[in-house]
DRENPA-3360 file (N, C-alpha, C; in nm, 2 decimals, always signed):
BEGIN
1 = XXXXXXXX = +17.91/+6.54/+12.80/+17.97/+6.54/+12.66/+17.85/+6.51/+12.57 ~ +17.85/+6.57/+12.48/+17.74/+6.54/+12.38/+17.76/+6.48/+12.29 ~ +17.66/+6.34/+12.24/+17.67/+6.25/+12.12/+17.73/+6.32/+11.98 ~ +17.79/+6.22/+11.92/+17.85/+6.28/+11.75/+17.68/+6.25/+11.68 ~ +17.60/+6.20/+11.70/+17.46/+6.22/+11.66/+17.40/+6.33/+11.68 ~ +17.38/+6.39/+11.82/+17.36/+6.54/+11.84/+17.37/+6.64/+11.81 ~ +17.55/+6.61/+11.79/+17.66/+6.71/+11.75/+17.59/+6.75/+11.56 ~ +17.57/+6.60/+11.54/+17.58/+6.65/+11.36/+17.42/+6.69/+11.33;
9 = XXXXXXXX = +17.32/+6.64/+11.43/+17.15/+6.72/+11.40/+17.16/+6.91/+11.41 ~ +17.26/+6.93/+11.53/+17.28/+7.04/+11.56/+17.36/+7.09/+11.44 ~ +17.44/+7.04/+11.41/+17.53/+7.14/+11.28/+17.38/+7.12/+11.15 ~ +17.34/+7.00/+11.09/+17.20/+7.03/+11.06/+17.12/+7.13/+11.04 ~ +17.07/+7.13/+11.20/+16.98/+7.27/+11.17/+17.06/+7.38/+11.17 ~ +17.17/+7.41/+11.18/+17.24/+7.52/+11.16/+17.22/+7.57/+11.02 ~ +17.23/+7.48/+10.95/+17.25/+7.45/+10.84/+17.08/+7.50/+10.68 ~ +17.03/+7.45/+10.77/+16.87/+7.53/+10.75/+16.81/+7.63/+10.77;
17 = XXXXXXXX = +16.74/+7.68/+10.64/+16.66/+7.81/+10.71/+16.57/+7.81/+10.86 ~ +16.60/+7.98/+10.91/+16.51/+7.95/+11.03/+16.39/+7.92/+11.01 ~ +16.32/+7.90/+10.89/+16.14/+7.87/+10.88/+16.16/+7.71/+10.86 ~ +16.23/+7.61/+10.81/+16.21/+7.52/+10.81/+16.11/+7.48/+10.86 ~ +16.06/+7.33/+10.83/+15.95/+7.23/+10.88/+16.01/+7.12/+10.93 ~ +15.96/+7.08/+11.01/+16.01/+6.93/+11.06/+16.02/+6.84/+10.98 ~ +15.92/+6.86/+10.87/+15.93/+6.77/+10.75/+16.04/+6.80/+10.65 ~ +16.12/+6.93/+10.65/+16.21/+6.94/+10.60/+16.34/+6.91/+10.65;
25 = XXXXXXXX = +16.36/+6.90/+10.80/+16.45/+6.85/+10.88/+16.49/+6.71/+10.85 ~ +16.36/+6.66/+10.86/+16.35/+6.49/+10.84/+16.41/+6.47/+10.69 ~ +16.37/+6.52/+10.61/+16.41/+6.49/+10.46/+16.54/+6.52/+10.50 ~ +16.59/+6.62/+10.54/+16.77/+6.65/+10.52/+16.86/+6.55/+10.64 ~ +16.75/+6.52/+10.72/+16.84/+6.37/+10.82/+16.86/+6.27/+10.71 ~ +16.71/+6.22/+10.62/+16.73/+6.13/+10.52/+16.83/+6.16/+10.46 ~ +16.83/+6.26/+10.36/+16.92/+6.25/+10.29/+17.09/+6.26/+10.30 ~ +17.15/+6.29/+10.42/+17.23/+6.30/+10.48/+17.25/+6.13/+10.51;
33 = XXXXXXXX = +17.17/+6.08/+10.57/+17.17/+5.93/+10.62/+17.25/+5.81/+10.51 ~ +17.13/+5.86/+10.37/+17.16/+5.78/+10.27/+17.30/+5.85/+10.18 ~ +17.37/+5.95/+10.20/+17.49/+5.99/+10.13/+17.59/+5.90/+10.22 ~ +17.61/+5.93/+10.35/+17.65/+5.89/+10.43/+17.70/+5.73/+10.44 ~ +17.56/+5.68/+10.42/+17.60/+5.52/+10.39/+17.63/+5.48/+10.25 ~ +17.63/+5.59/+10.12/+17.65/+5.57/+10.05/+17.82/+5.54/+10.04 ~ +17.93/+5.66/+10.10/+18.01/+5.67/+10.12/+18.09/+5.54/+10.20 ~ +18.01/+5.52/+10.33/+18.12/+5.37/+10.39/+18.08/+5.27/+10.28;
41 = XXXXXXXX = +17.98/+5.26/+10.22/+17.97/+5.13/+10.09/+18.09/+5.14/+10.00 ~ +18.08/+5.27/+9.95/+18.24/+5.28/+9.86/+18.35/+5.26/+9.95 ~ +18.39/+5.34/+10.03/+18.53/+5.30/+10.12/+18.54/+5.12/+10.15 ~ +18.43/+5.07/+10.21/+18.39/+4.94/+10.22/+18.42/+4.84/+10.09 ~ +18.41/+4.90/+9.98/+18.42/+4.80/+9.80/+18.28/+4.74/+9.82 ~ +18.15/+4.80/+9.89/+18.03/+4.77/+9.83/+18.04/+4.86/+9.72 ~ +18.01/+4.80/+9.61/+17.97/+4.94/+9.44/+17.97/+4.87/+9.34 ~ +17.94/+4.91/+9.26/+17.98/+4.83/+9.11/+17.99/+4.94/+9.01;
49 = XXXXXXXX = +18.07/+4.91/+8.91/+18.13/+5.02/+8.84/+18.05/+5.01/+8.71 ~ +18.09/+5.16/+8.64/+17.97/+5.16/+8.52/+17.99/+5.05/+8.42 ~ +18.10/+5.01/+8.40/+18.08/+4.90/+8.30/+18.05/+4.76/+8.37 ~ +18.04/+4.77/+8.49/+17.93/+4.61/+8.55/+17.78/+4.65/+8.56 ~ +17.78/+4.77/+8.60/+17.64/+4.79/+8.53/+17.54/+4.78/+8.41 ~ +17.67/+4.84/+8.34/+17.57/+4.84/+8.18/+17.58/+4.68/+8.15 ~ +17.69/+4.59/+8.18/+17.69/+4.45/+8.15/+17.61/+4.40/+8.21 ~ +17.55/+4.41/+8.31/+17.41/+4.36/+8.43/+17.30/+4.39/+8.34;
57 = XXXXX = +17.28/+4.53/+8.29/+17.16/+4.59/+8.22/+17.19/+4.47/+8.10 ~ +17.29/+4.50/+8.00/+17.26/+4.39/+7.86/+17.21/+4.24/+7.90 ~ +17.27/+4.19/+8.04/+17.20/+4.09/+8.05/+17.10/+4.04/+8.05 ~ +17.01/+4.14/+8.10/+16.88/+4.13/+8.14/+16.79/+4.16/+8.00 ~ +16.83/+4.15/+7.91/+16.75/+4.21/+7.80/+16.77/+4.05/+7.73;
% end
């Protein structure tokens, strides 16, 4: 049986031109990585919303 890590590198490079770089692989694992954990943060109530931000930002001034 194959890993859901495997499974989702393989859908990945499916997903890329056949000339890709390994360095372009890597960037699209990153950025995949960081959406990803972006997503369980929100489902989780890690976030803060635009008006706690902009109220963070006036404080700092």
């Amino acid at each position: 049986m194959t890993s859901p890590a495997k499974e989702q590198i393989r859908e990945l490079l499916n997903e890329l031109p056949d000339d890709a770089t390994a360095f372009e692989l890597l960037d699209a694992l990153y950025i995949r990585m960081k959406v990803l954990r972006g997503l369980r943060d929100i489902r989780e109530g890690r976030y803060y919303t635009h008006d706690q931000v902009v109220e963070m930002l006036r404080l700092r001034q």
